[in-house]
RODO-2510 file (C-alpha; in nm, 4 decimals, decimal comma):
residues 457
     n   res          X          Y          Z
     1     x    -0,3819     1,3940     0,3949
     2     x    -0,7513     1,4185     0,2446
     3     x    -0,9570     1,6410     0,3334
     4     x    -1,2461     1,5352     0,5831
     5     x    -1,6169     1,5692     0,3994
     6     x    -1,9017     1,7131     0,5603
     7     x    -2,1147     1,3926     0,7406
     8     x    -2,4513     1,4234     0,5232
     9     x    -2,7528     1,3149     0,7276
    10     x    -3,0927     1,2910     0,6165
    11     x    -3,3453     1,5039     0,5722
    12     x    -3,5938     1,2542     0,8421
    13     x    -3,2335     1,2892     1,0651
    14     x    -3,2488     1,7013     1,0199
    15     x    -3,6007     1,7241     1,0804
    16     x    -3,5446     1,5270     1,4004
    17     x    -3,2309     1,6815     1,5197
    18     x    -3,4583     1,9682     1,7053
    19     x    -3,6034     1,6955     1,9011
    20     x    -3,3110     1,5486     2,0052
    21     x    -3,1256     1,8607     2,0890
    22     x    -3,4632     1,9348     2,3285
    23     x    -3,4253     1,5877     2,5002
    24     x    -3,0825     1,5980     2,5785
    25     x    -3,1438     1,9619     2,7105
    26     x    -3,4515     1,8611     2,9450
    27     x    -3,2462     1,5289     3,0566
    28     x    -2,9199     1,7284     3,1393
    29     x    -3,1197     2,0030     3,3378
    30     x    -3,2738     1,6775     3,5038
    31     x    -2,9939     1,5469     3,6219
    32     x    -2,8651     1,9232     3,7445
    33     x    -3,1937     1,9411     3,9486
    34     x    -3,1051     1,6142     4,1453
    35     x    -2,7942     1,6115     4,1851
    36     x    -2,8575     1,9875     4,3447
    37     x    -3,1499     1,8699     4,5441
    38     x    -3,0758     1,5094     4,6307
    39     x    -2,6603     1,5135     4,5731
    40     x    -2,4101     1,3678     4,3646
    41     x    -2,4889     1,0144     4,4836
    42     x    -2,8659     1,0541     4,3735
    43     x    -2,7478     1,1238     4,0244
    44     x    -2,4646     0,8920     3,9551
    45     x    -2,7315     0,5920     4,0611
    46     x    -2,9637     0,7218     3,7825
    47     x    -2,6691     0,7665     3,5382
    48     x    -2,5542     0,4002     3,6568
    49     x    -2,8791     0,2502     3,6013
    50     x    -2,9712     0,4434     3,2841
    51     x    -2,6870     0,3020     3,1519
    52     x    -2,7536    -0,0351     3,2601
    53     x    -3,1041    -0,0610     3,1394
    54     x    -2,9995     0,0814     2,7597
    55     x    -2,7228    -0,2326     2,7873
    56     x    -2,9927    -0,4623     2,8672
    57     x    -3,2003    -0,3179     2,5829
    58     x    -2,8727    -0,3985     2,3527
    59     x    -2,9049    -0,7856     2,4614
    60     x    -2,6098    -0,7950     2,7106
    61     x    -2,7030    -1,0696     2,9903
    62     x    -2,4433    -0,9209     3,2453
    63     x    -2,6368    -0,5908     3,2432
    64     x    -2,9998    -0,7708     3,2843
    65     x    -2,8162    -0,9658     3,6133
    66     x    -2,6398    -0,6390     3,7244
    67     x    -2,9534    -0,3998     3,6835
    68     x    -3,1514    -0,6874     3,9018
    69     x    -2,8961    -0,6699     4,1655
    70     x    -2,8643    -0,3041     4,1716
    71     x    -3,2432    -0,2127     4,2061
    72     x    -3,2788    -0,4991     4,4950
    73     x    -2,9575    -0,3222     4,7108
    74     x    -3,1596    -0,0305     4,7132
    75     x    -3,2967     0,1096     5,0300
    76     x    -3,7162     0,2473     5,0338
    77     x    -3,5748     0,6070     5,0381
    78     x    -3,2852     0,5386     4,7177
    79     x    -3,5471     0,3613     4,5372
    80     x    -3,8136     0,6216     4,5990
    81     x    -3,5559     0,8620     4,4262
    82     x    -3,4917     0,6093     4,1280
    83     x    -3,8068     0,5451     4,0690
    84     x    -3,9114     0,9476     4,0999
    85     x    -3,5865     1,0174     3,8577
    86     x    -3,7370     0,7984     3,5442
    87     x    -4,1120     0,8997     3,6161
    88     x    -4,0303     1,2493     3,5779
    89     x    -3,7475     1,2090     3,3074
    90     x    -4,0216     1,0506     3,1080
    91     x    -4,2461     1,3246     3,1003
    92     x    -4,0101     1,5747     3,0020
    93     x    -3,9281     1,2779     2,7087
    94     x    -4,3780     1,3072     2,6129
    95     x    -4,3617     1,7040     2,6905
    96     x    -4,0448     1,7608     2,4164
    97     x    -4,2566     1,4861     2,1693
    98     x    -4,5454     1,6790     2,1870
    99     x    -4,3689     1,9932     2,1324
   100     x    -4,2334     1,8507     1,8497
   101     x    -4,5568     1,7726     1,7018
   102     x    -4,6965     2,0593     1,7781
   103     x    -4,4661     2,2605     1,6132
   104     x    -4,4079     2,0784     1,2961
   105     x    -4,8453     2,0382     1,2548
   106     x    -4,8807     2,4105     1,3109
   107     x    -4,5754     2,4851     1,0445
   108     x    -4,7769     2,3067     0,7898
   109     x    -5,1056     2,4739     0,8922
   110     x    -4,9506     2,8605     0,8757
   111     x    -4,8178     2,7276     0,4848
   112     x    -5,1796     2,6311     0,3766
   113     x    -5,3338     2,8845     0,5381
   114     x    -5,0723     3,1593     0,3535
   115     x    -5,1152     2,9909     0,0274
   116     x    -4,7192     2,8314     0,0809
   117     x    -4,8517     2,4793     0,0257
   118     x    -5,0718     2,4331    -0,2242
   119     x    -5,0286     2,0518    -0,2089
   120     x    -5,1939     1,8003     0,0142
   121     x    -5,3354     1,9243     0,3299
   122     x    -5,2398     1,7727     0,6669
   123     x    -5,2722     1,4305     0,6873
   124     x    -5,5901     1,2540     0,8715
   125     x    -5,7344     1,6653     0,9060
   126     x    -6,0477     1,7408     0,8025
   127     x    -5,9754     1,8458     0,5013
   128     x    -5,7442     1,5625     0,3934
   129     x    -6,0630     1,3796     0,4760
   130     x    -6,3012     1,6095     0,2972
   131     x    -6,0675     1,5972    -0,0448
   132     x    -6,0530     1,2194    -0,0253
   133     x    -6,4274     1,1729    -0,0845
   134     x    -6,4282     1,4295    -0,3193
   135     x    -6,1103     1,2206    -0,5328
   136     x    -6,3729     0,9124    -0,4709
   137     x    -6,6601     1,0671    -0,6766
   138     x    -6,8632     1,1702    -0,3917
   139     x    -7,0968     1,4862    -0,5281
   140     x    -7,2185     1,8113    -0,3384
   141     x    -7,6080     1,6371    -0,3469
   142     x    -7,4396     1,3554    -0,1501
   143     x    -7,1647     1,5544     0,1018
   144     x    -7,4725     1,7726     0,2059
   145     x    -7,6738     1,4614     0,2955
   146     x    -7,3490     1,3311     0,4380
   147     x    -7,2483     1,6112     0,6637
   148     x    -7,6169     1,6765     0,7924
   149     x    -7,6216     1,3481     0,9239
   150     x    -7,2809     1,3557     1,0910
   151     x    -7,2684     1,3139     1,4499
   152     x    -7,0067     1,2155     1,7024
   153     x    -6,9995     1,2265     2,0373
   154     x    -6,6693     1,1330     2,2590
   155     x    -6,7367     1,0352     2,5687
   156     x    -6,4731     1,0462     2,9171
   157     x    -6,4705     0,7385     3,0848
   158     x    -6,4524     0,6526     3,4317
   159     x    -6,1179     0,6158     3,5519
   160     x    -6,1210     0,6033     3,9286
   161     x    -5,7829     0,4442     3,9640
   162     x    -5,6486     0,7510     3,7599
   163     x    -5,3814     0,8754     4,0706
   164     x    -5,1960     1,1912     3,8878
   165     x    -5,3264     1,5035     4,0212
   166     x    -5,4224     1,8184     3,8707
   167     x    -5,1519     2,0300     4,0008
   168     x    -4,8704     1,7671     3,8416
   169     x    -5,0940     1,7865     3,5053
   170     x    -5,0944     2,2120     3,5592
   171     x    -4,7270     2,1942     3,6124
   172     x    -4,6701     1,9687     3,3391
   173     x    -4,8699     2,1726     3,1367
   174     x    -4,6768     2,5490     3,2353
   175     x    -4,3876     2,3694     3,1649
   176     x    -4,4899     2,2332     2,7631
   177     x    -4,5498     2,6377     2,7328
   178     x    -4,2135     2,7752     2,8617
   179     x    -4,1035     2,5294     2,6039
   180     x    -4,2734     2,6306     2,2894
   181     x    -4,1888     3,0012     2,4057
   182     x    -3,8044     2,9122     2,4008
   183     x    -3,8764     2,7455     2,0888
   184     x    -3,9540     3,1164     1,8867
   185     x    -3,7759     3,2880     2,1277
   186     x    -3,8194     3,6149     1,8891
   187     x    -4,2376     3,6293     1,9629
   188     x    -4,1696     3,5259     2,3150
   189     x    -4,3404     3,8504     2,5318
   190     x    -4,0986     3,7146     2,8476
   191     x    -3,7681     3,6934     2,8021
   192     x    -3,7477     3,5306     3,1305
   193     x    -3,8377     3,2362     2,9664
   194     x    -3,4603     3,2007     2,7826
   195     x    -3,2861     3,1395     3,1284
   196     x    -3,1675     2,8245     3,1390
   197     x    -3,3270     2,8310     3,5185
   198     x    -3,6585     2,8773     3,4533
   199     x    -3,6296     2,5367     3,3180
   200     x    -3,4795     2,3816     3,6151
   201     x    -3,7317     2,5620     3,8686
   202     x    -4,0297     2,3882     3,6887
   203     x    -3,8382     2,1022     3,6975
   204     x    -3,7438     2,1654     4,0406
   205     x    -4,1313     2,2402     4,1272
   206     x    -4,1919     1,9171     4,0164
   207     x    -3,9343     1,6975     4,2037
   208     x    -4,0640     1,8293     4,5590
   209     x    -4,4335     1,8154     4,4703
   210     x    -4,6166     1,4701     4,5924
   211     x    -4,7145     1,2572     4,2714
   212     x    -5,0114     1,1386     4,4908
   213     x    -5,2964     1,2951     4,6891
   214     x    -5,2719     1,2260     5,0636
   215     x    -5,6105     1,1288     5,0841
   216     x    -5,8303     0,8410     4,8395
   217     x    -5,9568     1,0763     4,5095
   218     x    -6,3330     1,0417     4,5325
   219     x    -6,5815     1,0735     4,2306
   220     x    -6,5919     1,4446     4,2670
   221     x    -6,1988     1,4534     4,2348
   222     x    -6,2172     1,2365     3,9213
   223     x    -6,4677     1,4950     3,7805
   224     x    -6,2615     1,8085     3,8264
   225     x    -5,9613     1,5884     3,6625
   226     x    -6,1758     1,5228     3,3490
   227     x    -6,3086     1,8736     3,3204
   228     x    -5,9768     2,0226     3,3771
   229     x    -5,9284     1,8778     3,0068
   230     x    -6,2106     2,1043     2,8704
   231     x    -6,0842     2,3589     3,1088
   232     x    -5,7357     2,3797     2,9481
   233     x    -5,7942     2,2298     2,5632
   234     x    -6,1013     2,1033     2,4376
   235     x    -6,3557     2,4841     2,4969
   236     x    -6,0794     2,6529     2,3274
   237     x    -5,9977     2,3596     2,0704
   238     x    -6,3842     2,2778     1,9335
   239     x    -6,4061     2,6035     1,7667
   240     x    -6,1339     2,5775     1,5322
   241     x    -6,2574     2,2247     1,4424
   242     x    -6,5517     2,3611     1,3230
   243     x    -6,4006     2,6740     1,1127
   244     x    -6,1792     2,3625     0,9766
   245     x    -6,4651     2,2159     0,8268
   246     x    -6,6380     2,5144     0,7104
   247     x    -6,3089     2,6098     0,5434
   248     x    -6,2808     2,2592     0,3934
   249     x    -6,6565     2,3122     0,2881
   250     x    -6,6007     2,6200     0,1010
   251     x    -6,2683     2,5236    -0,0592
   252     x    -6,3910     2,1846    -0,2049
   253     x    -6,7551     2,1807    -0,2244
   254     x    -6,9008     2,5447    -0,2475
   255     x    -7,2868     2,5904    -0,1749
   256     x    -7,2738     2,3310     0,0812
   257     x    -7,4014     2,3747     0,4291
   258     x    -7,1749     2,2848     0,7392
   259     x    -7,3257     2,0857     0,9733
   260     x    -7,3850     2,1942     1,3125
   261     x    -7,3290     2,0844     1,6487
   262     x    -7,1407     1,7579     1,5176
   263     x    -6,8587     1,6839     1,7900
   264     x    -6,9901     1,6942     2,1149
   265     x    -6,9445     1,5553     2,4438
   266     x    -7,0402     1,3155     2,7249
   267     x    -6,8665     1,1670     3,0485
   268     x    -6,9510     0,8408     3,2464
   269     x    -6,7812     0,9969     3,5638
   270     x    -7,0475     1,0838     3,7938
   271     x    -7,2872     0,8197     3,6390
   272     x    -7,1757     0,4953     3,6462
   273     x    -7,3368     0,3668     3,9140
   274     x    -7,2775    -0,0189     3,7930
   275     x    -6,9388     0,0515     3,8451
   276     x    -6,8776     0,2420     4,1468
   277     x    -7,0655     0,1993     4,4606
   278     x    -6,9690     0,5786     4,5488
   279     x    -7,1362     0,7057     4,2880
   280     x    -7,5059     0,8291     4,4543
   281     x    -7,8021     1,0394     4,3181
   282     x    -7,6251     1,3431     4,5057
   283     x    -7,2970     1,2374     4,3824
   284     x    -7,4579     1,2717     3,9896
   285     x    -7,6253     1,5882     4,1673
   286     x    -7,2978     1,7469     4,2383
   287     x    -7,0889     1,6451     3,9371
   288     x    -7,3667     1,8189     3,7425
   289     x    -7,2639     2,1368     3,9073
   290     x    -6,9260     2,1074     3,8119
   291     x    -7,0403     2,1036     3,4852
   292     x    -7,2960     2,3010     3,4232
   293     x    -7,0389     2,5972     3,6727
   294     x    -6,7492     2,5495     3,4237
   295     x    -6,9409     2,6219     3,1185
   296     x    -7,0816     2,9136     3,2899
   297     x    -6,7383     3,0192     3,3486
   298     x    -6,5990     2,9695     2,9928
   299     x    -6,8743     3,1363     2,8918
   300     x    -6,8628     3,4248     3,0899
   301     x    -6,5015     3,5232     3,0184
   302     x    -6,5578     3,4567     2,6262
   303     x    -6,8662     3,7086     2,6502
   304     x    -6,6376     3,9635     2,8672
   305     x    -6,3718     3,9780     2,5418
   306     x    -6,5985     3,9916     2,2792
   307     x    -6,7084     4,2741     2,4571
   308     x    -6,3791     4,4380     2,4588
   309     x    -6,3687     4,3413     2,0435
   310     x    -6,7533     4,4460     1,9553
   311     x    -6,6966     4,7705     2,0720
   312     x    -6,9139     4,8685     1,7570
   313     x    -7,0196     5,2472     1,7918
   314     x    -7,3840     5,3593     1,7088
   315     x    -7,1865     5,6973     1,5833
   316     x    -7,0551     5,4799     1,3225
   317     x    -7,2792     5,1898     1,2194
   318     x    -7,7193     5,1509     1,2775
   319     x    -7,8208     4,9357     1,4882
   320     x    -8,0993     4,7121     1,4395
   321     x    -8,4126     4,7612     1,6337
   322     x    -8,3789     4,4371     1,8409
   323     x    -8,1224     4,4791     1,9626
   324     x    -8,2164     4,8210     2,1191
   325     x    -8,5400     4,6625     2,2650
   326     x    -8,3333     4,3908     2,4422
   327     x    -8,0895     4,6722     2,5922
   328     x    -8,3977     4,8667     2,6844
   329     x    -8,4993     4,5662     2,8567
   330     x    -8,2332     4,4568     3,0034
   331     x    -8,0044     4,7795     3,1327
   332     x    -8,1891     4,8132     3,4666
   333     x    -8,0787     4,4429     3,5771
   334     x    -7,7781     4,5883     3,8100
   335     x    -7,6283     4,9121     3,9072
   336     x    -7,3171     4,7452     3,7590
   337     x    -7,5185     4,7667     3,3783
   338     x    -7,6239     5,1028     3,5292
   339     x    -7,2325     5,2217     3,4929
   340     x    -7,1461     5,0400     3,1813
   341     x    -7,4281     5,2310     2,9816
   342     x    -7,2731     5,5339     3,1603
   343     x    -6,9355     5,4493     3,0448
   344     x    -7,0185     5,3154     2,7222
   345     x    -7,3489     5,5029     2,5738
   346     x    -7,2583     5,4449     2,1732
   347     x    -7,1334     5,0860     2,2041
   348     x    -7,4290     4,8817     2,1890
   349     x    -7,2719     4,5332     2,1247
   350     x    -7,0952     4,5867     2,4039
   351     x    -7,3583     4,6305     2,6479
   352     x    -7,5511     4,3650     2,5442
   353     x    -7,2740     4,1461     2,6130
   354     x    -7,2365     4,3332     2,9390
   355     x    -7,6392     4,2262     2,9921
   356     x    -7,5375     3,8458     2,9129
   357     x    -7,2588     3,8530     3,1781
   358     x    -7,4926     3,9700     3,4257
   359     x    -7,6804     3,6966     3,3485
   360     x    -7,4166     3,4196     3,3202
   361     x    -7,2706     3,5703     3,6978
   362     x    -7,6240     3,5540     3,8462
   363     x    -7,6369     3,1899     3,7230
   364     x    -7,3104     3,1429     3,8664
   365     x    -7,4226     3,2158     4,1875
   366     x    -7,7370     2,9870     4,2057
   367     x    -7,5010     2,7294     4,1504
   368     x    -7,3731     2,7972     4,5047
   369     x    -7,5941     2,6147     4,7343
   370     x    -7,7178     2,3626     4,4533
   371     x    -8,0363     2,5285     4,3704
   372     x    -7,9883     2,5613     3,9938
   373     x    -8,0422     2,1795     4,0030
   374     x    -8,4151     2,1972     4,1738
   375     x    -8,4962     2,5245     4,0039
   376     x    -8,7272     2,4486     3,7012
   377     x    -8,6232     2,6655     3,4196
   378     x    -8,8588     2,9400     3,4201
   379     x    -8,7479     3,0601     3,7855
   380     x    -8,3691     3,0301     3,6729
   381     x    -8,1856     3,3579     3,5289
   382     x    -8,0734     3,1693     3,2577
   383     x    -8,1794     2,9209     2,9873
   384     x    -8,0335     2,8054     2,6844
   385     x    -8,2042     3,0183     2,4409
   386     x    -8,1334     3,3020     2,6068
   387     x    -7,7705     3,2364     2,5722
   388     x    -7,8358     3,1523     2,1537
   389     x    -8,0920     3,4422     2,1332
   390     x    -7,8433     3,7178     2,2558
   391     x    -7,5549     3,6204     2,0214
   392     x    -7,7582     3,5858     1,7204
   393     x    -7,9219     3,9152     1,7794
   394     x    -7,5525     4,0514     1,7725
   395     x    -7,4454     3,8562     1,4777
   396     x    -7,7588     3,9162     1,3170
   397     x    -7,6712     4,3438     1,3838
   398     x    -7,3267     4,3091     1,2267
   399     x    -7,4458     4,1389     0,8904
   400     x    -7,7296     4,4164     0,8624
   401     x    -7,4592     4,7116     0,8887
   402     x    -7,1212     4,8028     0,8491
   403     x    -6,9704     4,5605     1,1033
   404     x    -7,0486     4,2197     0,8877
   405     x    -6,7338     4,1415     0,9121
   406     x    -6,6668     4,1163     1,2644
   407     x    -6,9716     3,8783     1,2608
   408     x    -6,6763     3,6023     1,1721
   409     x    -6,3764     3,5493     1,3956
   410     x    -6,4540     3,5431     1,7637
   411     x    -6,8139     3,5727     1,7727
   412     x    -6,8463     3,2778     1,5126
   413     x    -6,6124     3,1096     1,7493
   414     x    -6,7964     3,2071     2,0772
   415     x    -7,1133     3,0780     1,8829
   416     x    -6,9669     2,7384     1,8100
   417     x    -6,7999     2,7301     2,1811
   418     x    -7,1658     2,7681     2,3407
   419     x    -7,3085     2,5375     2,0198
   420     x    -7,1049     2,1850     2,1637
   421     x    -7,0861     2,2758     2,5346
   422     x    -7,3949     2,4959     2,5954
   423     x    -7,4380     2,5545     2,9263
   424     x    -7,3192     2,1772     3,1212
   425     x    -7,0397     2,0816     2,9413
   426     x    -7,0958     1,7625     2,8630
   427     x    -7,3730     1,5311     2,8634
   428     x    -7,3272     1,2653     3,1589
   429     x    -7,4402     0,8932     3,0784
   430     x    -7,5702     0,7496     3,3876
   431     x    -7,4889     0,4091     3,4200
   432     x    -7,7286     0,1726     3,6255
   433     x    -7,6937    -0,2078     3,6878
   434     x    -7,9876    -0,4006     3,4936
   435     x    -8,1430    -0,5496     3,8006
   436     x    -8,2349    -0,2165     3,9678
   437     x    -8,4344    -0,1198     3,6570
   438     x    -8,5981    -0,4433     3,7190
   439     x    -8,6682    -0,3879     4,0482
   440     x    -8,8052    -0,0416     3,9846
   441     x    -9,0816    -0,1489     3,6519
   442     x    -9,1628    -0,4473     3,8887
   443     x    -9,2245    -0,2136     4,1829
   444     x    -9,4081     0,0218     3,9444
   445     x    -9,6190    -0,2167     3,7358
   446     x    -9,6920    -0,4269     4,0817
   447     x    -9,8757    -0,0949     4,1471
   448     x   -10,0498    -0,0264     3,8397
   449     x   -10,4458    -0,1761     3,7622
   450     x   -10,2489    -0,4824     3,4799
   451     x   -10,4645    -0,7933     3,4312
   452     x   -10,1217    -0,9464     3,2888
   453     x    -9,8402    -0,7798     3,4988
   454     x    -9,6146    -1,1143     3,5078
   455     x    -9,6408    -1,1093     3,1600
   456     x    -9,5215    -0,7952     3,1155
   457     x    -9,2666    -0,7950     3,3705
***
């Protein structure tokens, strides 16, 4: 009898397997969750119509009929189940996909950056994009002119019909963790993450929480969904883009300048009143709040770790005189600044920073009763410069001493955090239907001293 050979697959089929291995694991533990929950009847009609829907897929005419008559027999409650069954099974599908991105784009990215892969970079990164124009000719004269004229600015539209809510998207989003944490199970700092059963309690969590809010989302909603994206991605995200470029920079065209302040942000949500009769001068009011209090957040709890990292001691390094004059100024704000000179005497960085967190909570709290908005900017705690002032006084400390080269890292990256988002976020567009402006220069010029006003209107 001969001997059975090893089945050879691919290597597109190996790279793929871990991804199919993950969606068969999330679909099983699926189908344990309902059929614990909802019973064994719950989960043989998904298995049924699964089934049925792949044999439609496969061009069999008896399954289209059957699948037809099977949905209609359904009663409101059975299809409710069905219907919450495939939702949810295809989100764990996206959540494994993304994984599986994620994993395989950071593989390649821990290669280049350790000198494994000294080939092409990642394709459509910056620096595939940055070598491309260099293999086209393009000189350093020309990149610089290039990259200081480089500006893009992605903007959130308005989505009011958008019905998921943030607590499915925060679930969703614990759950893609647990997942990547099972993945390298070895740098994992909870092993409770291995059970099987934390699995199935997220999914679980997710089964028996309402996909819809019990009450119409209003603009404000659709705000806090938006900025729950720079909440949870794009203020931690921005950063790296920009080290990406400076890295690129340096690698293929030395001696030129990165540009700054190239990616930012805007959002129509909150401004497009053409589009959404809801959508008021206190509605714009308010969603600037939201804005300008997240960024104040971020920013608050970046300046409270780079605190905890600059904790530079005067025993050990000089300090340069401006940055002494702003702590003499600036110490007797609170009692609280009071202890951490106490606490901290030699560790000047850190006290500054400790000086800018006073600041950023004191701007917090005007934001309470909406006075930040009607406040011009000299009666406000906080501006913008004071923000950029403080941090380069502290970079500008660590390149004069020892410490130059904790001026990189997390301060570069806290500089480029408050660089795109500064202190509201994003910028919001406010959208206004065409005859209202008309009505408002007519109203204004029908006022004014014009010989010709028809003319002009």
């Amino acid at each position: 009898m001969p001997s059975k050979r090893p089945i050879r697959r691919s290597k597109a089929a190996r790279d793929i397997a871990p991804l199919r291995s993950e969606v068969r694991g999330l679909g099983a533990a699926l189908g344990r969750v309902i059929t614990r929950i909802e019973g064994r009847e719950t989960f043989d009609t998904v298995e049924a119509l699964r089934k049925l829907a792949k044999a439609r897929r496969a061009n069999d005419a008896d399954a289209e009929r059957l699948l037809a008559k099977a949905v209609a027999e359904l009663d409101p409650p059975a299809a409710f189940n069905q219907a919450m069954a495939f939702t949810l099974y295809f989100e764990l599908v996206n959540l494994a996909e993304e994984n599986f991105r994620i994993r395989l784009l950071r593989r390649r990215r821990v290669a280049r950056a350790l000198g494994k892969d000294e080939g092409r970079p990642i394709r459509e990164s910056i620096e595939a994009a940055v070598m491309e124009l260099k293999e086209a000719g393009m000189g350093a004269e020309e990149m610089q002119r290039l990259v200081d004229r480089l500006r893009i600015e992605l903007v959130f539209t308005a989505h009011p019909t958008e019905t998921k809510r943030r607590t499915l998207l925060a679930k969703l989003r614990r759950l893609a963790g647990i997942l990547r944490a099972r993945a390298l199970p070895e740098s994992s700092p909870d092993c409770a993450v291995l059970d099987a059963e934390t699995v199935e309690r997220e999914i679980a969590s997710l089964w028996l929480t309402d996909r819809s809010r019990t009450a119409r989302p209003g603009v404000k909603d659709e705000a806090r969904t938006g900025l729950w994206y720079f909440d949870t991605t794009l203020i931690e995200t921005m950063p790296r883009l920009q080290m990406d470029m400076e890295r690129a920079l340096a690698r293929h065209y030395p001696g030129v300048r990165p540009p700054r302040r190239w990616l930012t942000f805007g959002s129509w949500i909150g401004g497009d009143r053409d589009g959404n009769p809801e959508v008021t001068a206190s509605t714009t009011a308010d969603v600037l709040l939201l804005h300008r209090r997240l960024a104040i957040e971020k920013l608050r709890a970046t300046s409270h770790e780079l605190g905890r990292l600059l904790s530079v001691s005067d025993l050990r390094d000089t300090v340069v005189p401006a940055l002494k004059r702003e702590l003499r100024e600036n110490l007797h704000l609170s009692e609280h600044l009071s202890e951490l000179e106490n606490r901290y005497p030699h560790e000047p960085y850190r006290l500054l920073l400790g000086v800018l967190q006073e600041r950023l909570g004191r701007a917090r709290d005007e934001l309470r009763d909406g006075g930040a908005l009607l406040a011009s900017s000299s009666s406000s705690c906080l501006s913008r410069s004071t923000v950029a002032d403080t941090l380069d006084t502290i970079r500008a400390g660590l390149e004069a001493g020892r410490g130059a080269m904790l001026a990189g890292g997390d301060l570069a990256a806290a500089a480029n955090q408050f660089e795109v988002f500064g202190l509201h976020t994003a910028r919001i567009d406010l959208r206004q239907h065409s005859s209202l402006h008309e009505a408002a220069v007519a109203e204004i010029l029908g006022r004014a001293d014009y010989p010709d006003r028809k003319s002009v209107v």
